[in-house]
N, CA, C and O atoms as CSV, one atom per row, in Angstrom:
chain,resi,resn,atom,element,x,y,z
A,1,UNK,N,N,0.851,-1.179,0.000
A,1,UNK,CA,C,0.000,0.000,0.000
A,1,UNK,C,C,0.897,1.244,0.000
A,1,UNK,O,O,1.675,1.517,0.915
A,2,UNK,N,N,0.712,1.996,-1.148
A,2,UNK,CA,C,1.538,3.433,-0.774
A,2,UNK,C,C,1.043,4.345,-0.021
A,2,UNK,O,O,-0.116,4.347,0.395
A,3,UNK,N,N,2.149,5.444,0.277
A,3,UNK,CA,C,2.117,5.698,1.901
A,3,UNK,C,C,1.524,7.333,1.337
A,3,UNK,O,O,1.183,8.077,2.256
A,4,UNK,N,N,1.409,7.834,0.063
A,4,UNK,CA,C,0.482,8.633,-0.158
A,4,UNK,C,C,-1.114,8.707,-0.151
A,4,UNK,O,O,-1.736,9.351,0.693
A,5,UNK,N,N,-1.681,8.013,-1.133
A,5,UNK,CA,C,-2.701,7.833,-1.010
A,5,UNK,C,C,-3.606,6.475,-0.372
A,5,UNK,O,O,-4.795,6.241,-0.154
A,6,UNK,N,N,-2.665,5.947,-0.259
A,6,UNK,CA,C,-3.430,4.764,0.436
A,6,UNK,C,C,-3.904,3.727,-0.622
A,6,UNK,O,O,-4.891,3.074,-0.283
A,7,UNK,N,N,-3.420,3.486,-1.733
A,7,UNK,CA,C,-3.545,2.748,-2.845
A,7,UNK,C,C,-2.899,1.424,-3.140
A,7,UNK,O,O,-1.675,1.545,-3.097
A,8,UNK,N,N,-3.175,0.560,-3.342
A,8,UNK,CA,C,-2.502,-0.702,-3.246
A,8,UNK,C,C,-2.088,-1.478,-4.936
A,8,UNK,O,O,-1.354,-2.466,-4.962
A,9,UNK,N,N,-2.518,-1.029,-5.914
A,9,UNK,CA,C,-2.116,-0.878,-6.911
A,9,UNK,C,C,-1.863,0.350,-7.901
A,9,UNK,O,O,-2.556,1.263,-8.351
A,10,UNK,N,N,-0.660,-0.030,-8.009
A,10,UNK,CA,C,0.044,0.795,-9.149
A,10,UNK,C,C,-1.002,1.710,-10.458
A,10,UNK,O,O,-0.729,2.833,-10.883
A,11,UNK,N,N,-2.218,0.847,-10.896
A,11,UNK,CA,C,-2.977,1.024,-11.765
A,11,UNK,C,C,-3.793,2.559,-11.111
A,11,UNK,O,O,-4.010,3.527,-11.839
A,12,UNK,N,N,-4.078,2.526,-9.961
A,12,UNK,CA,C,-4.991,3.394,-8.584
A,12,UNK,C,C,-3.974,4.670,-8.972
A,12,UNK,O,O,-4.501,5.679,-9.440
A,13,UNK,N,N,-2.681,4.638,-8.803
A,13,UNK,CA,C,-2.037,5.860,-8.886
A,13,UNK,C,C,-2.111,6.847,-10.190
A,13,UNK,O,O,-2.075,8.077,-10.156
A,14,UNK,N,N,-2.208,6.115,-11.207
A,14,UNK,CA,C,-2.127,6.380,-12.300
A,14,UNK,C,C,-3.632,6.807,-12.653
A,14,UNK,O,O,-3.845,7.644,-13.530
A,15,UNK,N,N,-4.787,6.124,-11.848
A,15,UNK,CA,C,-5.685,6.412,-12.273
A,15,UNK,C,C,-6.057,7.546,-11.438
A,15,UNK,O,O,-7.105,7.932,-11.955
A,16,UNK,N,N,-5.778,8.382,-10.342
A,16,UNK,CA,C,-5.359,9.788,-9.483
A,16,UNK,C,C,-5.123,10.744,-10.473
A,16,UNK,O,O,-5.693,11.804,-10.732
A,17,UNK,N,N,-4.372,10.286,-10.871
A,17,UNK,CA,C,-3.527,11.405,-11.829
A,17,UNK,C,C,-4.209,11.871,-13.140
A,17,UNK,O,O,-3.990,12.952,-13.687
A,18,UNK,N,N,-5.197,10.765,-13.639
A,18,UNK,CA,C,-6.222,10.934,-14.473
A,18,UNK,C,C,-5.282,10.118,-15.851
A,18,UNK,O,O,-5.355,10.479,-17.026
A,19,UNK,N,N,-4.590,9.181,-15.429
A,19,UNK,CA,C,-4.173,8.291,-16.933
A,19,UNK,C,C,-4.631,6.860,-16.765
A,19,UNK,O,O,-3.969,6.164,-15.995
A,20,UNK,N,N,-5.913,6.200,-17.518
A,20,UNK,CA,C,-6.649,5.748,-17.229
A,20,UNK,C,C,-5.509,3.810,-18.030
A,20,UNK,O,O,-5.025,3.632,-19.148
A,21,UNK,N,N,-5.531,3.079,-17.093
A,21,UNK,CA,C,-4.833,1.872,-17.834
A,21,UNK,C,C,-3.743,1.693,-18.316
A,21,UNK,O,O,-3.453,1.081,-19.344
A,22,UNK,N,N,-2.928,2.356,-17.407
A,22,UNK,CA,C,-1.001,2.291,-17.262
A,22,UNK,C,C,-0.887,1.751,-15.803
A,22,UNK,O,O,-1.312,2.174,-14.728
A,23,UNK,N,N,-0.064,0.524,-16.211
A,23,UNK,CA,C,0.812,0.276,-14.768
A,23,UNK,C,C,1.953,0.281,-14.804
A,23,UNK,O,O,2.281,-0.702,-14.138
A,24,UNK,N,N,3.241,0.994,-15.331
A,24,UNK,CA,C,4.318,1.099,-15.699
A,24,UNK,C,C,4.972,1.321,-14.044
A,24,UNK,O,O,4.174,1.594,-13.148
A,25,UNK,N,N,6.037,1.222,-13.820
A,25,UNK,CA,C,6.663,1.692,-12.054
A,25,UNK,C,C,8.745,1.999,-12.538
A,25,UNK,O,O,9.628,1.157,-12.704
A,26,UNK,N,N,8.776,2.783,-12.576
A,26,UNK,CA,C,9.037,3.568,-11.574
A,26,UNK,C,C,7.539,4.702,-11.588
A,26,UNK,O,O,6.578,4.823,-12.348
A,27,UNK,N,N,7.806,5.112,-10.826
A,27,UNK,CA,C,6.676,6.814,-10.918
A,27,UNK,C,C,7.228,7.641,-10.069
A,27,UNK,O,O,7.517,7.359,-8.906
A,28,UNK,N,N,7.459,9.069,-10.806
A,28,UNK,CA,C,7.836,9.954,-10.029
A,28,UNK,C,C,6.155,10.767,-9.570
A,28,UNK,O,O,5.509,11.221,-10.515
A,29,UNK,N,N,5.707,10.862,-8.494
A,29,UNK,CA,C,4.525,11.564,-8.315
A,29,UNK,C,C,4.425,12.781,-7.479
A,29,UNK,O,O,4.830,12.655,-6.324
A,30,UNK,N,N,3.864,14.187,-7.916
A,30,UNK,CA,C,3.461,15.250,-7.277
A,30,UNK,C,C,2.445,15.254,-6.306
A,30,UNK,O,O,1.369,15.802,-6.545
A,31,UNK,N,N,2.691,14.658,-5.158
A,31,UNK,CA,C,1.532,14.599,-4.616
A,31,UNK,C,C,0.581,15.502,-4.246
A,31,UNK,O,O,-0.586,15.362,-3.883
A,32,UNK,N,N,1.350,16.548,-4.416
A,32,UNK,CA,C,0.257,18.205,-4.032
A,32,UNK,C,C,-0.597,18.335,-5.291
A,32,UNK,O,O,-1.781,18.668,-5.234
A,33,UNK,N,N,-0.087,18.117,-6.199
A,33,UNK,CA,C,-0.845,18.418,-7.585
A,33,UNK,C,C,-1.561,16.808,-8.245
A,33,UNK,O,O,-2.320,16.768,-9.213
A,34,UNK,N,N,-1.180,15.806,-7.592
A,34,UNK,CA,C,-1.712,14.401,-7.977
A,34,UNK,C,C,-0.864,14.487,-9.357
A,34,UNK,O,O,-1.407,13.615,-10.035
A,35,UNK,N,N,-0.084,14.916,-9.958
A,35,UNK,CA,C,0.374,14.820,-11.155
A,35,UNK,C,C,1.360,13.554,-11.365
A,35,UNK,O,O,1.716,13.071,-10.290
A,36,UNK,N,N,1.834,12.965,-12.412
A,36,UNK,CA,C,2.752,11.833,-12.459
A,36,UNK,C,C,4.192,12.756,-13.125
A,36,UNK,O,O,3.734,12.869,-14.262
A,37,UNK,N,N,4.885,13.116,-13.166
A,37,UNK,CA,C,5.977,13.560,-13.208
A,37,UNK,C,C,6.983,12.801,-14.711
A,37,UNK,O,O,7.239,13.068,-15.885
A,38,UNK,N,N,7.159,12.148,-14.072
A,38,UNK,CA,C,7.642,10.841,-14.901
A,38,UNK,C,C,7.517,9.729,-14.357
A,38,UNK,O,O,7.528,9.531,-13.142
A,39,UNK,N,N,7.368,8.779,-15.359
A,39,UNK,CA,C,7.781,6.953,-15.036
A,39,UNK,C,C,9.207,6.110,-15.595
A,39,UNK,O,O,9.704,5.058,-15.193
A,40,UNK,N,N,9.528,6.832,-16.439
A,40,UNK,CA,C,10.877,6.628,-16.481
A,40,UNK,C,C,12.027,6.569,-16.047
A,40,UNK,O,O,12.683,7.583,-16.283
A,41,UNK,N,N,12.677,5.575,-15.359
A,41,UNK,CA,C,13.874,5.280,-14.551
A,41,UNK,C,C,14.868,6.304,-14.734
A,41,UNK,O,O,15.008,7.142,-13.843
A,42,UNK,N,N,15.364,6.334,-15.461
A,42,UNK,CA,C,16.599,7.386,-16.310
A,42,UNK,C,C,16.510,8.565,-16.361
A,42,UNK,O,O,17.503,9.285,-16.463
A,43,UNK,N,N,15.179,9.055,-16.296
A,43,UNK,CA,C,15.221,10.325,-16.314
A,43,UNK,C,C,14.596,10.970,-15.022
A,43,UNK,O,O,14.523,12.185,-14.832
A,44,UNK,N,N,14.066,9.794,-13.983
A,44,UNK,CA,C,13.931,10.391,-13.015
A,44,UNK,C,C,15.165,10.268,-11.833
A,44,UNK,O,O,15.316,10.874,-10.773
A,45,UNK,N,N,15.887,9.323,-12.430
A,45,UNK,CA,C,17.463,9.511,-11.990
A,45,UNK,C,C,18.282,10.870,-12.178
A,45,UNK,O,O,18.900,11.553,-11.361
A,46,UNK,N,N,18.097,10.995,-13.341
A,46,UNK,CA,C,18.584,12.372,-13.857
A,46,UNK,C,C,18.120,13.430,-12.781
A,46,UNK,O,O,18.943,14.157,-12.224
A,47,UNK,N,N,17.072,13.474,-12.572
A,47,UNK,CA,C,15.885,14.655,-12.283
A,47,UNK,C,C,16.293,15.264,-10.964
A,47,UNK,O,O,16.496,16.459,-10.751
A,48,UNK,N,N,16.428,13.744,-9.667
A,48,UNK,CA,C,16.493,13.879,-8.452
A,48,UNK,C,C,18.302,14.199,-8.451
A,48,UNK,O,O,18.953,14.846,-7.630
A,49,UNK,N,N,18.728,13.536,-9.586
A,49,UNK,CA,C,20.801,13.894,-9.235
A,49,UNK,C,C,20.863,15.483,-9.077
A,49,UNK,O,O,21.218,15.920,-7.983
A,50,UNK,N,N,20.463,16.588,-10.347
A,50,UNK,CA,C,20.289,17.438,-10.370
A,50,UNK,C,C,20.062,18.112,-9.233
A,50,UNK,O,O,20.800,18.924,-8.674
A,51,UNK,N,N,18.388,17.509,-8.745
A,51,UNK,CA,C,17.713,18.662,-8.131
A,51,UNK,C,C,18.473,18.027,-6.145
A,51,UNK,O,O,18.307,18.698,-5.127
A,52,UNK,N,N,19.144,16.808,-6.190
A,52,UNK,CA,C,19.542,16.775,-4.708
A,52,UNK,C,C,21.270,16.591,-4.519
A,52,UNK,O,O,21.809,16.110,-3.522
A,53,UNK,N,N,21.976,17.110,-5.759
A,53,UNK,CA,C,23.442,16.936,-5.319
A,53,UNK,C,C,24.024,18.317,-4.711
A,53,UNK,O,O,25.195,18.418,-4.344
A,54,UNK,N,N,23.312,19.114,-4.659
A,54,UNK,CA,C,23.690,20.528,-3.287
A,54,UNK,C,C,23.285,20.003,-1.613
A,54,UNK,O,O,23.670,20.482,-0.546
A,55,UNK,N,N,22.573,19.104,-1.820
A,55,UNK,CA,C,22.552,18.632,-0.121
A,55,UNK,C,C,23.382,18.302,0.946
A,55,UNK,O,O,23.095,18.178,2.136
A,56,UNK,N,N,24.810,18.133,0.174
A,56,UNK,CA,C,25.805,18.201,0.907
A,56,UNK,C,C,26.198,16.743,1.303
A,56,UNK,O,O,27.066,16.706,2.175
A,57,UNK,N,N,25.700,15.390,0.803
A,57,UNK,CA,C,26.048,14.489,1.057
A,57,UNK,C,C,27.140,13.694,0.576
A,57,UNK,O,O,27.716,12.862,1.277
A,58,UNK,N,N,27.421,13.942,-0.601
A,58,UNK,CA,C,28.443,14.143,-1.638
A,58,UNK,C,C,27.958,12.895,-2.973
A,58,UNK,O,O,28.597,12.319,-3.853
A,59,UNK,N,N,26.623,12.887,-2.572
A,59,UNK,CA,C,26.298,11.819,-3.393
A,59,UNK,C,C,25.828,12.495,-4.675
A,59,UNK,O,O,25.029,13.429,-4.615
A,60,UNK,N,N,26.346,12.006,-5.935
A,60,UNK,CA,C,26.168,13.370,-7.233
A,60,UNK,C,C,25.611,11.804,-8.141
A,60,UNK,O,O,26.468,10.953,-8.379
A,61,UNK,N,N,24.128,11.567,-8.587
A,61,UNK,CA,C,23.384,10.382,-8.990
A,61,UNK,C,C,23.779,10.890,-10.411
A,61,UNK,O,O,23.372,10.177,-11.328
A,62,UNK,N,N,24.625,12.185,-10.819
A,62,UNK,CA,C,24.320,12.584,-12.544
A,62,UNK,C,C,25.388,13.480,-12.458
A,62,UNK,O,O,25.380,14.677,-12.170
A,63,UNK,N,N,26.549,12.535,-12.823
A,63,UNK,CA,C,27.696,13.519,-12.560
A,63,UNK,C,C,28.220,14.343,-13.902
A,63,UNK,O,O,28.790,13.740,-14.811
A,64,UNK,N,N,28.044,15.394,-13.936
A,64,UNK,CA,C,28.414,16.167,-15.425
A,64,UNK,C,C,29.530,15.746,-16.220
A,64,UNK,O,O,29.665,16.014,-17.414
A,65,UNK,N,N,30.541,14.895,-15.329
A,65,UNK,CA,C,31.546,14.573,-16.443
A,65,UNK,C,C,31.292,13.054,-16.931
A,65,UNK,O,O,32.193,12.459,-17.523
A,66,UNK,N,N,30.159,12.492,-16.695
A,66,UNK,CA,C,29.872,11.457,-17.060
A,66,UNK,C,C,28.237,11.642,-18.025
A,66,UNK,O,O,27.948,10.717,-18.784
A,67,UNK,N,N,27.489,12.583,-17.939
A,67,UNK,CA,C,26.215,12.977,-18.340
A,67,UNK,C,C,26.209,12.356,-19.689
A,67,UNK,O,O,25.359,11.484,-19.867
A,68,UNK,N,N,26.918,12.618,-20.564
A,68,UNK,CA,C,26.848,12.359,-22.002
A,68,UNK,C,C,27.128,10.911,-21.898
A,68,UNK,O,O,26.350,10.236,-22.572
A,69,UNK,N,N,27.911,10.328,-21.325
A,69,UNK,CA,C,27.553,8.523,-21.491
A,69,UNK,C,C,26.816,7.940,-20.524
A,69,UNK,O,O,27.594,7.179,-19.947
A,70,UNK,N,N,26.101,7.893,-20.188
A,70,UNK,CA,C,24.861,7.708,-19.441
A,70,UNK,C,C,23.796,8.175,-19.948
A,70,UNK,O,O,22.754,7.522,-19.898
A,71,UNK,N,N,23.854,9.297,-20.484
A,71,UNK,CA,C,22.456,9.541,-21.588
A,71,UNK,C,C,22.811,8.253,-22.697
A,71,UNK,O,O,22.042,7.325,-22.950
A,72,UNK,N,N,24.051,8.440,-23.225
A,72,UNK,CA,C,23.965,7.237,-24.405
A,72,UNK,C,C,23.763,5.695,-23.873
A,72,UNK,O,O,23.084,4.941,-24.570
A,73,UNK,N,N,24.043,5.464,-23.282
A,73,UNK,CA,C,23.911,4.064,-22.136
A,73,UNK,C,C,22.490,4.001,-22.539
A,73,UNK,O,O,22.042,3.300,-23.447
A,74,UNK,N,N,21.675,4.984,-21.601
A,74,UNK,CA,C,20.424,4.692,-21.388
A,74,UNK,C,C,19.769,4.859,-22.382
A,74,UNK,O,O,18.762,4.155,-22.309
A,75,UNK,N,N,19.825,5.710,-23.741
A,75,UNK,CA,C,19.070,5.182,-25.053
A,75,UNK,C,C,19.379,4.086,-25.250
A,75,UNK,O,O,18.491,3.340,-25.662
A,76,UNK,N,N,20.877,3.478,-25.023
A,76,UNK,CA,C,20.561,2.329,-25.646
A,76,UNK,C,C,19.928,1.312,-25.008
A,76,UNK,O,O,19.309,0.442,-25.621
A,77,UNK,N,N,20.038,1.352,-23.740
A,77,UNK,CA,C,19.367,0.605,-23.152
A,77,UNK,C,C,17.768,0.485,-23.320
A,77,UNK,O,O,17.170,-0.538,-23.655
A,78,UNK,N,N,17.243,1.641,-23.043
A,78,UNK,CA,C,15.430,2.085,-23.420
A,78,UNK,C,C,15.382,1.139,-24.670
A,78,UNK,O,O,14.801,0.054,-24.633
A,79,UNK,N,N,16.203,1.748,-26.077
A,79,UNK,CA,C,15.719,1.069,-27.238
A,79,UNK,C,C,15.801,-0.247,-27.715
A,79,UNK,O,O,15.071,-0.823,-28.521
A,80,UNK,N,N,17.065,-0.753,-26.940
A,80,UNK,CA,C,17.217,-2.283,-27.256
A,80,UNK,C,C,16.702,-3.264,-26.170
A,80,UNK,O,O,16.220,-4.373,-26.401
A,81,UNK,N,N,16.842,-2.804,-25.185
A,81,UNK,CA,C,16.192,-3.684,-24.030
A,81,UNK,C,C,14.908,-3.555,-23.473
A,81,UNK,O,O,14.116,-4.489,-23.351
A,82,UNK,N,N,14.707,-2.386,-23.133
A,82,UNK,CA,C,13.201,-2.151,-22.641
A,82,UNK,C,C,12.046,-2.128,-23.530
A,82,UNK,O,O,10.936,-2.602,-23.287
A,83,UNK,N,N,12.471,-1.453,-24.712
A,83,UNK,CA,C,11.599,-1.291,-25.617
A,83,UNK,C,C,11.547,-2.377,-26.721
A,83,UNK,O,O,10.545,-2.690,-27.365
A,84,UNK,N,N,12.863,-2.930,-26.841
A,84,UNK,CA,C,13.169,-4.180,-27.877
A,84,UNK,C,C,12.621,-5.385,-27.389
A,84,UNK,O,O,12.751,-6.427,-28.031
């Protein structure tokens, strides 16, 4: 059961958000706005490296001198594996 809405399938979240018959997971979710953000692994990796490597932990999830092969990684990965 997630600890937002109290929903026990994946399908429930998606259907919050108003996208009717997706169960895809990861999910990034707005819970103030019920919005889905993204479901994409990779780019919600991206998203949180960005928006939490000033926190001071020294943990950097999207390190700029690596950005460009890790974007290419992960197309290829999306297109040949996930999507292939």
């Amino acid at each position: 059961v997630d600890t937002v809405f109290g929903k026990k399938y994946v399908k429930e979240i998606y259907e919050i958000a108003g996208i009717p018959d997706q169960k895809s997971v990861p999910i990034l979710l707005d819970k103030e706005t019920s919005t889905i953000v993204s479901n994409e692994s990779a780019e919600i990796v991206r998203m949180l490296g960005v928006a939490m490597k000033d926190l001071g932990n020294g943990l950097d999830l999207y390190p700029a001198d690596y950005a460009d092969k890790i974007d290419k990684l992960n197309d290829w990965i999306y297109t040949t594996i996930a999507n292939g």
